[in-house]
Steps between C-alpha positions, in 0.01 A plus 500: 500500500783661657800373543642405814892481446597749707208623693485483865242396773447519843302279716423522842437200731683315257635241689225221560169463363370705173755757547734235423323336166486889407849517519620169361244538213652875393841388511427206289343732260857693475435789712725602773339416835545731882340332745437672853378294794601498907695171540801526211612163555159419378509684230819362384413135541163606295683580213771243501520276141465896340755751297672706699632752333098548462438518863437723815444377835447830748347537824183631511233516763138675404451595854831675531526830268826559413598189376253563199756738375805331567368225317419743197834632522672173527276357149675841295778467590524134402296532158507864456120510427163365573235389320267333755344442825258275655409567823413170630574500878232494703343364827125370596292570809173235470348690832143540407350849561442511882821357532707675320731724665653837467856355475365258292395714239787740545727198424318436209474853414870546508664168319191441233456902423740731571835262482385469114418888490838601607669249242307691215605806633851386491447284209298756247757714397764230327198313375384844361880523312450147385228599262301166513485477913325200646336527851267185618356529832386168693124584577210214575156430403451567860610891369247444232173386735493357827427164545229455834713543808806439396816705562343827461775725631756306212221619254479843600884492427472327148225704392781837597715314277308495175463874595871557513544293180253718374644855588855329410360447145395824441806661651711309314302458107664769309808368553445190410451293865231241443342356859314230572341373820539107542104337638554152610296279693668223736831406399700174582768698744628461881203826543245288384583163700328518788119655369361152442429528104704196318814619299441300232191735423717786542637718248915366471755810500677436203154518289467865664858614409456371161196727444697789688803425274266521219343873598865608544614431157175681365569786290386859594201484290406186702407581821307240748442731785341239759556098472246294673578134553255280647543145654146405551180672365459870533141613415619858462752460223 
């Protein structure tokens, strides 16, 4: 397993909800943790109770491009290298088909897709001269099959995620970036509150970032390319 003394993540949406157990959990592990989210104040209280000297709190807003970069800039600077991402922010549109909208699914389109697809492009290169690069996308199971009516335009963006983890992969293999895409069902988070199903039966963050912690430390001969985690039963798994 690789170590993580020294090694440095970003995390998007960090500042609430799995984002946060993400970040908490990696920085208890001993790695170095950037987190990127709109409301900085929020991300600072997140992380209160942790080291420091191991953490980044920068501005960063997946609808805004521009502040992708600065944040990448900003996470060099202050560790001089990177070793991860996980593109975790993301948004949800439960619109059925007829009533789904064009700016619906352009708002989905731009945070859930191409918000993480610029921070690869920005991200790749340093995670290419770290030699063991990490890059874990957020997906679904709703990117894996659709569930009856349910939220189809957020599953027509998941599913474009585990094709940009899968084009990120292959990009990225020779030089030793490993990528996995993240398949949860519900979890207990703020998102999740108000679609009837009981929390208690949900999948709890911090048993998701310990599994994501886990594929991060894998060696390069250990690969898990897609995660699916399941809540309730899934006949096609």
């Amino acid at each position: 397993m690789l170590d993580p003394t020294g090694r440095t993540i970003m995390i998007s949406g960090a500042n609430r909800g799995l984002g946060n157990a993400i970040a908490r959990r990696l920085h208890s592990d001993g790695y170095n943790v950037s987190v990127g989210g709109r409301d900085i104040e929020a991300l600072r209280h997140s992380m209160e109770g942790c080291d420091d000297d191991r953490v980044l709190c920068h501005r960063y807003d997946a609808t805004e491009p521009g502040t992708d970069a600065e944040w990448v800039s900003a996470t060099i600077e202050r560790f001089g290298s990177l070793s991860g991402l996980v593109n975790n922010a993301g948004i949800i549109d439960t619109a059925g088909l007829e009533a789904l909208t064009e700016d619906g699914l352009d708002a989905l389109w731009s945070v859930n897709v191409k918000a993480p697809f610029r921070m690869i492009q920005l991200a790749l290169p340093h995670l290419r001269a770290d030699g063991s690069g990490r890059v874990v996308s957020i997906a679904s199971l709703s990117g894996v099959r659709v569930m009856g009516t349910f939220a189809p335009g957020y599953a027509m963006s998941k599913h474009a995620v585990l094709a940009l983890s899968e084009a990120t992969k292959q990009a990225g293999w020779d030089d030793g970036v490993r990528v996995t895409s993240v398949c949860p069902g519900f979890i207990a988070t703020d998102m999740t509150s108000d679609f009837g199903e009981d929390s208690a039966t949900m999948i709890d963050a911090s048993d998701l970032a310990e599994l994501i912690s886990t594929t991060m430390s894998l060696p390069n001969t250990a690969s898990v390319a897609q995660l699916n985690v399941a809540c309730r039963l899934e006949p096609h798994f």
